[in-house]
mmCIF file of the N, C-alpha and C atoms, coordinates in Angstrom:
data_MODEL
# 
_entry.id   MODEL 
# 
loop_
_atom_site.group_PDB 
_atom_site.id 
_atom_site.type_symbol 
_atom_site.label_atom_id 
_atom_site.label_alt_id 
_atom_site.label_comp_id 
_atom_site.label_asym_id 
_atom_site.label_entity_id 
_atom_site.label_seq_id 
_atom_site.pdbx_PDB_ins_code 
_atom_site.Cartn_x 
_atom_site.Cartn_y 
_atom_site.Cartn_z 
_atom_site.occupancy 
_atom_site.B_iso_or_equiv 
_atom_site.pdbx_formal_charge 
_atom_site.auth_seq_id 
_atom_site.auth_comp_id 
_atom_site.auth_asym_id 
_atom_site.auth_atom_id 
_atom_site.pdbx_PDB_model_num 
ATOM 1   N N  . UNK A 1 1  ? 0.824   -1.185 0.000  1.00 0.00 ? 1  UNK A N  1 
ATOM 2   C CA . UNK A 1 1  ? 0.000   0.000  0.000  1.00 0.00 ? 1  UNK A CA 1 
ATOM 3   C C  . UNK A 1 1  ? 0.877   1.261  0.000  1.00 0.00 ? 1  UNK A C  1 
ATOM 4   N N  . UNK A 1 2  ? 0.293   2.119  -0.692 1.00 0.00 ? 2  UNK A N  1 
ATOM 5   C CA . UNK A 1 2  ? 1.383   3.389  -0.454 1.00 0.00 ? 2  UNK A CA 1 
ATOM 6   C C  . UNK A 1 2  ? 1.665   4.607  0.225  1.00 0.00 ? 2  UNK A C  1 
ATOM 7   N N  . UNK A 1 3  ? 0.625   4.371  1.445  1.00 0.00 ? 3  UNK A N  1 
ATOM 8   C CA . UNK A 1 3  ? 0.722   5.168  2.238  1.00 0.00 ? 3  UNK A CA 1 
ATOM 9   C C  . UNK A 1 3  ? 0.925   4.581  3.579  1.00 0.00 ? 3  UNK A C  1 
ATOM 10  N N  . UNK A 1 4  ? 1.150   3.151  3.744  1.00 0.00 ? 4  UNK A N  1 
ATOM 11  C CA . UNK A 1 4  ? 1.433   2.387  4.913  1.00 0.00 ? 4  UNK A CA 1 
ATOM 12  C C  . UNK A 1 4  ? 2.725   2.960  5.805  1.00 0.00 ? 4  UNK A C  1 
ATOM 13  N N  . UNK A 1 5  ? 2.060   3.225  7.231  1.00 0.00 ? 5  UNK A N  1 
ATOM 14  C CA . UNK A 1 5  ? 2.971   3.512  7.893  1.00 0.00 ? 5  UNK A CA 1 
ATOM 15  C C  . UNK A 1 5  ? 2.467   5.127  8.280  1.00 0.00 ? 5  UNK A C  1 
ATOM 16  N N  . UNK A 1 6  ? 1.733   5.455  7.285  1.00 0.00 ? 6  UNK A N  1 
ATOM 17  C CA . UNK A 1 6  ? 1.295   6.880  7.724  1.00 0.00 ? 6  UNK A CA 1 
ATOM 18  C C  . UNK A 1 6  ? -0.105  7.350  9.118  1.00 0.00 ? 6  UNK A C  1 
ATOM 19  N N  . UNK A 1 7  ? 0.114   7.414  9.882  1.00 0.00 ? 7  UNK A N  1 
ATOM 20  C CA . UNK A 1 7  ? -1.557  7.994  10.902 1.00 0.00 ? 7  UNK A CA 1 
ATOM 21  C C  . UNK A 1 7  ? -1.930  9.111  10.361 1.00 0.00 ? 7  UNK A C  1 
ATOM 22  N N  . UNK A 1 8  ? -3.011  9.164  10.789 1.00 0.00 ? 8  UNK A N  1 
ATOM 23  C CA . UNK A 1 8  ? -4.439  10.311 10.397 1.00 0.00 ? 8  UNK A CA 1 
ATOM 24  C C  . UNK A 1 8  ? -5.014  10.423 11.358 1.00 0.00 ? 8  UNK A C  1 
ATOM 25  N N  . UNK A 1 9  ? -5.368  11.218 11.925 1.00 0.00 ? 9  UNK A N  1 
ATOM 26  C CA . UNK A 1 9  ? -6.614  11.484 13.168 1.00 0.00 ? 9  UNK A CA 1 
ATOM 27  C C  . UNK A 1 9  ? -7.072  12.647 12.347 1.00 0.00 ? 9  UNK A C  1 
ATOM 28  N N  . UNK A 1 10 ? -8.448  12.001 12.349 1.00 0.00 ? 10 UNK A N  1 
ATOM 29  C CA . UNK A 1 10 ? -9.585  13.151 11.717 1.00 0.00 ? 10 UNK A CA 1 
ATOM 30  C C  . UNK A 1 10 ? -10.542 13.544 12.366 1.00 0.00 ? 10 UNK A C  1 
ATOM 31  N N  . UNK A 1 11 ? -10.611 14.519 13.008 1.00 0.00 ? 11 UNK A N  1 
ATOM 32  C CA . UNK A 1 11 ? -12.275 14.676 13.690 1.00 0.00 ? 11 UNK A CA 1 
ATOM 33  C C  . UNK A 1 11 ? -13.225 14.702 13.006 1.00 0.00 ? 11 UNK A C  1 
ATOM 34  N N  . UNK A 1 12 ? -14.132 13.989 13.462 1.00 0.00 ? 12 UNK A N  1 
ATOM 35  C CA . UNK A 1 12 ? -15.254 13.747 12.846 1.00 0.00 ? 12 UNK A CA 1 
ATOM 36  C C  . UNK A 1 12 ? -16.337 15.217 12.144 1.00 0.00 ? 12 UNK A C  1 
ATOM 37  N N  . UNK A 1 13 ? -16.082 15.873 11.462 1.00 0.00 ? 13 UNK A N  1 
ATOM 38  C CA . UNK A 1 13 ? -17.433 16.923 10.815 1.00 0.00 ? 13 UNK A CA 1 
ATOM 39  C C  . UNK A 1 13 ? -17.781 16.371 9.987  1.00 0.00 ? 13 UNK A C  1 
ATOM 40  N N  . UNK A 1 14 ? -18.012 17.303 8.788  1.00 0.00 ? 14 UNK A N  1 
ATOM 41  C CA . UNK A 1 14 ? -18.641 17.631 7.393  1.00 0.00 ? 14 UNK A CA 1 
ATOM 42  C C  . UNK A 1 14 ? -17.947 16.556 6.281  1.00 0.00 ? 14 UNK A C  1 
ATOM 43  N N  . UNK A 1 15 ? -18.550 16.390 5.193  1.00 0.00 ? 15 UNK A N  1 
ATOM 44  C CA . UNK A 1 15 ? -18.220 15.361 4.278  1.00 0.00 ? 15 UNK A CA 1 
ATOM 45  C C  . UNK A 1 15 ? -16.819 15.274 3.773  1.00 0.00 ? 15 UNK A C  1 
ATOM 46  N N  . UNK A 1 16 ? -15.887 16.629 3.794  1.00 0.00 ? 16 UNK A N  1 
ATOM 47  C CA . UNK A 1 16 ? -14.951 16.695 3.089  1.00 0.00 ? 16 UNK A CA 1 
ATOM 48  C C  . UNK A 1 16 ? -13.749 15.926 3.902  1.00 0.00 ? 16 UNK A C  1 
ATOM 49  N N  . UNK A 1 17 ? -13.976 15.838 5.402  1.00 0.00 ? 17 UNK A N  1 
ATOM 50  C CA . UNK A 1 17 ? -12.860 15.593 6.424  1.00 0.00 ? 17 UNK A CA 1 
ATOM 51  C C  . UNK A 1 17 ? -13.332 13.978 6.364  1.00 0.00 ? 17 UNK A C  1 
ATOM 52  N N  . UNK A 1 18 ? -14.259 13.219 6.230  1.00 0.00 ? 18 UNK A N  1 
ATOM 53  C CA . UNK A 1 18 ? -14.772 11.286 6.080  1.00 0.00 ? 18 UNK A CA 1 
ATOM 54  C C  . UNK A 1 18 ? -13.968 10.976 4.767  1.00 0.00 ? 18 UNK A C  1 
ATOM 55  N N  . UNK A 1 19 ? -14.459 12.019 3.612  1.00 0.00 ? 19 UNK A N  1 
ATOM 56  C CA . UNK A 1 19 ? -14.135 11.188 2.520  1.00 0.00 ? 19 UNK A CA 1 
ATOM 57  C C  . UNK A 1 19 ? -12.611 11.455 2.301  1.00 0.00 ? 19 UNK A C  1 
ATOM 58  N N  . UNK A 1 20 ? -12.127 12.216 2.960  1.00 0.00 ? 20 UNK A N  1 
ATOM 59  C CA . UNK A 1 20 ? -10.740 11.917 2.654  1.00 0.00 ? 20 UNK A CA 1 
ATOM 60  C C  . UNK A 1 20 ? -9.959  11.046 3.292  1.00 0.00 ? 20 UNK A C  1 
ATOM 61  N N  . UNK A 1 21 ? -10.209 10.864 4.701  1.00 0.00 ? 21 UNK A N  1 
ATOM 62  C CA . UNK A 1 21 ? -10.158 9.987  5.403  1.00 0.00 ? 21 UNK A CA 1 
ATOM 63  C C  . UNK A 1 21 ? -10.297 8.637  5.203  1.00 0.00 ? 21 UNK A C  1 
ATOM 64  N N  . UNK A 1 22 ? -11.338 8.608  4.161  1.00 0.00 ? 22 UNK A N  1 
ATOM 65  C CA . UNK A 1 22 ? -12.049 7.198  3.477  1.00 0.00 ? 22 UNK A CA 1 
ATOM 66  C C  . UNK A 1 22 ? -10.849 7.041  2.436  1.00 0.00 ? 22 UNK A C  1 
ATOM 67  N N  . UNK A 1 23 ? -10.445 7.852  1.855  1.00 0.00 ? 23 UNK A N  1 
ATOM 68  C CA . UNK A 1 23 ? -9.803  7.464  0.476  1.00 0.00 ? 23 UNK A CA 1 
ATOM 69  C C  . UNK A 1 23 ? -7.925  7.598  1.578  1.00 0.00 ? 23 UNK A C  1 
ATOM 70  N N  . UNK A 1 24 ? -7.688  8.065  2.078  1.00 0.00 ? 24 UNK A N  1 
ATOM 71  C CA . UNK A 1 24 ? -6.386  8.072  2.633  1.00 0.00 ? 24 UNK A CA 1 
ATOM 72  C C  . UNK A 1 24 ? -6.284  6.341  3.503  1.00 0.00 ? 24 UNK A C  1 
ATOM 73  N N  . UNK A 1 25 ? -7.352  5.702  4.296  1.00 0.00 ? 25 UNK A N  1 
ATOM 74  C CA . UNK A 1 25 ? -7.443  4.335  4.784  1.00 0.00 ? 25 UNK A CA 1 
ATOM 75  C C  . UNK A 1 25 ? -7.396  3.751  3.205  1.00 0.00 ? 25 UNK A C  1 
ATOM 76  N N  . UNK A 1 26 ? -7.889  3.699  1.938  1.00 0.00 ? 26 UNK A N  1 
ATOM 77  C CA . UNK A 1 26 ? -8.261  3.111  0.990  1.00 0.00 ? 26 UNK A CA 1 
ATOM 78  C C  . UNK A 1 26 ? -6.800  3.000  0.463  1.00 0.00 ? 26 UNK A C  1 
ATOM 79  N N  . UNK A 1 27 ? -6.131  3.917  0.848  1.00 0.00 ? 27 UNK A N  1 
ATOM 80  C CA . UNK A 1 27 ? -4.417  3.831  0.177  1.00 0.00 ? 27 UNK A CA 1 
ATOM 81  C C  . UNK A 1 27 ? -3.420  3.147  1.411  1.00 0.00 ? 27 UNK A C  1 
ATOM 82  N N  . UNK A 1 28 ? -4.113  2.350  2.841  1.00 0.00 ? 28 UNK A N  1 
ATOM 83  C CA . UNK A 1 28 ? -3.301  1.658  3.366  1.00 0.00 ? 28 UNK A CA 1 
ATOM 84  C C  . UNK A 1 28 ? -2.663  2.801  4.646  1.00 0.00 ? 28 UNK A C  1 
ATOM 85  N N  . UNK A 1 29 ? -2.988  4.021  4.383  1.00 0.00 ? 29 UNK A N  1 
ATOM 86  C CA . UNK A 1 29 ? -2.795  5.005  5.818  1.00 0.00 ? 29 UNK A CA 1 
ATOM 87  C C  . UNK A 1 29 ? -3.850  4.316  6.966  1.00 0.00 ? 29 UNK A C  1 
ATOM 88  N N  . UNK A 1 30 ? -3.279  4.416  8.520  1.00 0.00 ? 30 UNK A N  1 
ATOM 89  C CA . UNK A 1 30 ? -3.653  4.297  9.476  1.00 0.00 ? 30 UNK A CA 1 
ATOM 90  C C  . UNK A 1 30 ? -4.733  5.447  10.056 1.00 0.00 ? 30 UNK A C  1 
ATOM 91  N N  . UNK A 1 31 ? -5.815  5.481  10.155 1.00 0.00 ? 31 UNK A N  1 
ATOM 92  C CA . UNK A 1 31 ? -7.182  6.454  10.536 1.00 0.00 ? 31 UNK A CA 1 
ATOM 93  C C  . UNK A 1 31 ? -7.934  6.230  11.935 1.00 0.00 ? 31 UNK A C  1 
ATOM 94  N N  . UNK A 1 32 ? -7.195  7.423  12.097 1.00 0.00 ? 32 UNK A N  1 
ATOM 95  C CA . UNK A 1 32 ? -8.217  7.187  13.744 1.00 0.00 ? 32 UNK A CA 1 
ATOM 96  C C  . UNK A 1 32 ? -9.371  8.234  13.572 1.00 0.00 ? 32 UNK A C  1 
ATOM 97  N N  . UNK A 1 33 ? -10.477 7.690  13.666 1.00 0.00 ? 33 UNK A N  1 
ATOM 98  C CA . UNK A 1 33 ? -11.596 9.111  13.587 1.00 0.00 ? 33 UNK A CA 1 
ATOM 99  C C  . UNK A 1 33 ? -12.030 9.488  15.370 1.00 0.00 ? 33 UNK A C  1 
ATOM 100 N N  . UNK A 1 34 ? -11.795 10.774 15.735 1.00 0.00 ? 34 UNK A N  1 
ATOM 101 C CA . UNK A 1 34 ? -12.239 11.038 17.345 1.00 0.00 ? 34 UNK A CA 1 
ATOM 102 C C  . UNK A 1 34 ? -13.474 11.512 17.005 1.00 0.00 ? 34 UNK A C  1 
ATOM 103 N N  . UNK A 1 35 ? -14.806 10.875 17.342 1.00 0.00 ? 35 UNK A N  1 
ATOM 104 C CA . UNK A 1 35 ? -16.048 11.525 17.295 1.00 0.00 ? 35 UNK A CA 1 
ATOM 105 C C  . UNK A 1 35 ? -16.597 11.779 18.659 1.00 0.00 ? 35 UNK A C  1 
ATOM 106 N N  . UNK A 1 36 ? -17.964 12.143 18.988 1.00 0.00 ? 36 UNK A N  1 
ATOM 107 C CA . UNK A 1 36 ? -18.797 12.629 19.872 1.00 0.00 ? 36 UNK A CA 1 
ATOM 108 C C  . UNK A 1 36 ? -18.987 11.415 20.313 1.00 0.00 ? 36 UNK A C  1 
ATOM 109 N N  . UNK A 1 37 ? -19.112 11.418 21.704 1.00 0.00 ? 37 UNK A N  1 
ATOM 110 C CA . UNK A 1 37 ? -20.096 10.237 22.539 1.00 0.00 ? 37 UNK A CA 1 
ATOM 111 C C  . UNK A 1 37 ? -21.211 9.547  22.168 1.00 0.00 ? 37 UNK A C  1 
ATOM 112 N N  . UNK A 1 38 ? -22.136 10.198 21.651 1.00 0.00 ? 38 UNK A N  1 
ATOM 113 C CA . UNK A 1 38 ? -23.439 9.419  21.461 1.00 0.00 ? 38 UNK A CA 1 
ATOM 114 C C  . UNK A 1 38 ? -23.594 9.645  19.765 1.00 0.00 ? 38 UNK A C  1 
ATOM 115 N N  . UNK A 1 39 ? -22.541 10.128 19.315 1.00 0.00 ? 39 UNK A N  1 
ATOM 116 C CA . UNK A 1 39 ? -22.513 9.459  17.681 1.00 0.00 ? 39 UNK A CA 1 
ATOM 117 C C  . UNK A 1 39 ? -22.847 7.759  17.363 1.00 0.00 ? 39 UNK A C  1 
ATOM 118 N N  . UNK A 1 40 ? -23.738 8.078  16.041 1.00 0.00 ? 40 UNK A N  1 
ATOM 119 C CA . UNK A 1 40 ? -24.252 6.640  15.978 1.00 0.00 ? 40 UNK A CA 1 
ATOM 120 C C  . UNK A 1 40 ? -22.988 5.702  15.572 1.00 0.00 ? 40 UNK A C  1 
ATOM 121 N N  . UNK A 1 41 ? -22.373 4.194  16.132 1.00 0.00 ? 41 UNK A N  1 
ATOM 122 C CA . UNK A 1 41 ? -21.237 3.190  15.784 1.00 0.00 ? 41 UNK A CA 1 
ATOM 123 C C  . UNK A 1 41 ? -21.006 2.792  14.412 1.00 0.00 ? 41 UNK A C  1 
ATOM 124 N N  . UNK A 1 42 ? -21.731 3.334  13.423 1.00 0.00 ? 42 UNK A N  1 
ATOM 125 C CA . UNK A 1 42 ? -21.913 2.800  12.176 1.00 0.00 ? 42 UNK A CA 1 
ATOM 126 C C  . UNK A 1 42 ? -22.038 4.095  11.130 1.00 0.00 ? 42 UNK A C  1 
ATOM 127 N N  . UNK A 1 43 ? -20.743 4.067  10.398 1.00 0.00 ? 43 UNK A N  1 
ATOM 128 C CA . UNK A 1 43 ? -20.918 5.324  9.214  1.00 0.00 ? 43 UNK A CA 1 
ATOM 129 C C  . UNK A 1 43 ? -20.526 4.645  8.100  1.00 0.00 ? 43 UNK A C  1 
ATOM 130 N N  . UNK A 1 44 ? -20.950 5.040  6.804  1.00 0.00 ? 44 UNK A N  1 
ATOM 131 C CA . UNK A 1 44 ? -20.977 4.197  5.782  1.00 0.00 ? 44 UNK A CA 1 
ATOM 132 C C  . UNK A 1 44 ? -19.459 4.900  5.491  1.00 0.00 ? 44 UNK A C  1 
ATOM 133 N N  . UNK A 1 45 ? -19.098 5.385  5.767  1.00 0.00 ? 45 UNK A N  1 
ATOM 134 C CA . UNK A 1 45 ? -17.359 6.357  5.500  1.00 0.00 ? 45 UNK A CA 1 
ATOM 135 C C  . UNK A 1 45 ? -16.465 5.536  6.659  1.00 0.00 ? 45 UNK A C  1 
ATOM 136 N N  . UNK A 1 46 ? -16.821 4.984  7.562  1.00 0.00 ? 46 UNK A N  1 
ATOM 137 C CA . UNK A 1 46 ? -16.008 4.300  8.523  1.00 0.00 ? 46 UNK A CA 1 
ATOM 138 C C  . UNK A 1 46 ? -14.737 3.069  8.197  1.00 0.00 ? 46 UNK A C  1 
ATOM 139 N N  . UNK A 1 47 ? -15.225 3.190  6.742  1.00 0.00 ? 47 UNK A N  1 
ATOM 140 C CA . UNK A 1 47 ? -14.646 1.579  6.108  1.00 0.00 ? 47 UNK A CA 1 
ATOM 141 C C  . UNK A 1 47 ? -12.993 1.941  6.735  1.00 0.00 ? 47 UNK A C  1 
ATOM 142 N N  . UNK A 1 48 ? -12.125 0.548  6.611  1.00 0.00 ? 48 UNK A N  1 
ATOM 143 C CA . UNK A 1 48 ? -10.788 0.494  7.206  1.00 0.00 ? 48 UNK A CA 1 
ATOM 144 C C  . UNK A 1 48 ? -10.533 1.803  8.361  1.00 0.00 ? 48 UNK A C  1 
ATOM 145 N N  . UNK A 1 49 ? -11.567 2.422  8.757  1.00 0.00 ? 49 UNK A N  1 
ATOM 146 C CA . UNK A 1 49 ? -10.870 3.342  10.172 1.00 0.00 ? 49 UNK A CA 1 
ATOM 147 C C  . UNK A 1 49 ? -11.268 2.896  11.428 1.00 0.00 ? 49 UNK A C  1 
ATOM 148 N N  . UNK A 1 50 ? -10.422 2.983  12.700 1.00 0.00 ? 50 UNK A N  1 
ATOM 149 C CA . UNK A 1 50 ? -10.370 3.069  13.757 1.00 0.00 ? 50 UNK A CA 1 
ATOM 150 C C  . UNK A 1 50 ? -11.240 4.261  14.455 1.00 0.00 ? 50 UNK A C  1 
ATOM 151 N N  . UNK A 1 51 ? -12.559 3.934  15.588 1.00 0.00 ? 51 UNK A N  1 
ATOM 152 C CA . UNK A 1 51 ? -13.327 4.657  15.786 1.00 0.00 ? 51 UNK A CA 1 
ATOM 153 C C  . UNK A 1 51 ? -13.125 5.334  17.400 1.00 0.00 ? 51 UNK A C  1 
ATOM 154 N N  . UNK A 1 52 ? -12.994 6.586  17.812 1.00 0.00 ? 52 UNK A N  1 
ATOM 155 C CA . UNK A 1 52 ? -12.765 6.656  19.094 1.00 0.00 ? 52 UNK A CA 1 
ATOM 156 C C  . UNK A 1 52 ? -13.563 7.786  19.704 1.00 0.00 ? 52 UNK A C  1 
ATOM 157 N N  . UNK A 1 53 ? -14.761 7.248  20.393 1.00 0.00 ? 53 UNK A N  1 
ATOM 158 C CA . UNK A 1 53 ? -15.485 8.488  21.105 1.00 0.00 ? 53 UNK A CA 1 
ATOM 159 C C  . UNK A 1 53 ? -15.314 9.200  22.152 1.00 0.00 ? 53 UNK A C  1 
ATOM 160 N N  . UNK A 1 54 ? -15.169 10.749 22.247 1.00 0.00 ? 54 UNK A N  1 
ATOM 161 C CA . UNK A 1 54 ? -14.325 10.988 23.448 1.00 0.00 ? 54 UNK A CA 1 
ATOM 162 C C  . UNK A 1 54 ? -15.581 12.414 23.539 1.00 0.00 ? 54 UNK A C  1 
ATOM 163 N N  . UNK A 1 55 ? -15.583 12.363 24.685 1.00 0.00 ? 55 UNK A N  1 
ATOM 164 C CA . UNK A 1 55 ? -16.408 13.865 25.370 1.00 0.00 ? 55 UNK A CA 1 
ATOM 165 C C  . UNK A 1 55 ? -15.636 15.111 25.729 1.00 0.00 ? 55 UNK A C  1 
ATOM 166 N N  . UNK A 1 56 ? -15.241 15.884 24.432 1.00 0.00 ? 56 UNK A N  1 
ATOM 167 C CA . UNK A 1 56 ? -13.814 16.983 24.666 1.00 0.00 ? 56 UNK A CA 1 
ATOM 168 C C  . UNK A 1 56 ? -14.591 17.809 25.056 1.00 0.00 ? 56 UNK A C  1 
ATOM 169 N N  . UNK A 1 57 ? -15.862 17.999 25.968 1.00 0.00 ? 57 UNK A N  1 
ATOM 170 C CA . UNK A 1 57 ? -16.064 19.031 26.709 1.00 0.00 ? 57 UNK A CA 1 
ATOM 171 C C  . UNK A 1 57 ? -16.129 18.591 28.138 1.00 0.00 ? 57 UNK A C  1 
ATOM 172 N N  . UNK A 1 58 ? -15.657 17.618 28.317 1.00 0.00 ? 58 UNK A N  1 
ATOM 173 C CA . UNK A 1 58 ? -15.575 17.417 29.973 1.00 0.00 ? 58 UNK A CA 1 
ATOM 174 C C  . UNK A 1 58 ? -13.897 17.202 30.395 1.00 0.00 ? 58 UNK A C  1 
ATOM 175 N N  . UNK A 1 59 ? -13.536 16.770 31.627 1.00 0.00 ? 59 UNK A N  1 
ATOM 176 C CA . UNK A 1 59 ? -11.857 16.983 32.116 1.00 0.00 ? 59 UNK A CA 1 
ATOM 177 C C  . UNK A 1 59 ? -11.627 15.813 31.515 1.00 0.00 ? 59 UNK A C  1 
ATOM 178 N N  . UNK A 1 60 ? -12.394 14.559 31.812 1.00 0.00 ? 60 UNK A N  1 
ATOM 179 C CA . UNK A 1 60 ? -11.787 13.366 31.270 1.00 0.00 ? 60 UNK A CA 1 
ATOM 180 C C  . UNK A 1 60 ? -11.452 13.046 29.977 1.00 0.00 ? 60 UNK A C  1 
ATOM 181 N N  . UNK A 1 61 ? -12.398 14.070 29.249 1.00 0.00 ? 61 UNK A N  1 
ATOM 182 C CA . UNK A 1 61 ? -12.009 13.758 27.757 1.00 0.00 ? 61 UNK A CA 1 
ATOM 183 C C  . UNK A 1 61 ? -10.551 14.354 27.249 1.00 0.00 ? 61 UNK A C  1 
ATOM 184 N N  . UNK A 1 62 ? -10.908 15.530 27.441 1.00 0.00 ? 62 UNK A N  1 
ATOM 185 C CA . UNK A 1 62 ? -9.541  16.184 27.347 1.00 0.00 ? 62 UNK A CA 1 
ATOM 186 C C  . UNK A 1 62 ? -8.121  15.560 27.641 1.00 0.00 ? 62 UNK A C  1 
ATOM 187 N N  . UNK A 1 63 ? -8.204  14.573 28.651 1.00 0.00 ? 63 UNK A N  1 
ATOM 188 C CA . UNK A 1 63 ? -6.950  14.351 29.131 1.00 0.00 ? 63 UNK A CA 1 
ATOM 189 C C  . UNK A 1 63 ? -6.673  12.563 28.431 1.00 0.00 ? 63 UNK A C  1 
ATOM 190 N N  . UNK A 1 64 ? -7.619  12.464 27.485 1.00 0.00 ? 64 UNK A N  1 
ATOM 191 C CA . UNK A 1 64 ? -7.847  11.058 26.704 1.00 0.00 ? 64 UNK A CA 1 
ATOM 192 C C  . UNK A 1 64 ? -6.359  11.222 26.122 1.00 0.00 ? 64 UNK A C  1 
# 
């Protein structure tokens, strides 16, 4: 793959920050997406990424 070896952490918004994300995992880069707590577990853009929900408005999240 030709981007193996590379990480990504993408926060989760708008379409432009998934689908690149989607196509950067699709080339073998490593994708961590940090979303919201009660985001639904299932995005059709999720393919090959790593999912991590964190609450960055409280102390504990922050210090994730």
């Amino acid at each position: 793959m030709a981007l193996k070896g590379i990480k990504v952490v993408e926060m989760l918004g708008l379409a432009p920050g998934p689908l690149c994300g989607t196509i950067l995992a699709d080339f073998g880069a490593s994708v961590t997406v940090v979303q919201k707590i009660l985001q639904s577990p299932f995005d059709v853009m999720s393919n090959g990424k790593k999912m991590l929900s964190v609450d960055l408005k409280s102390k504990e999240g922050v210090y994730i």
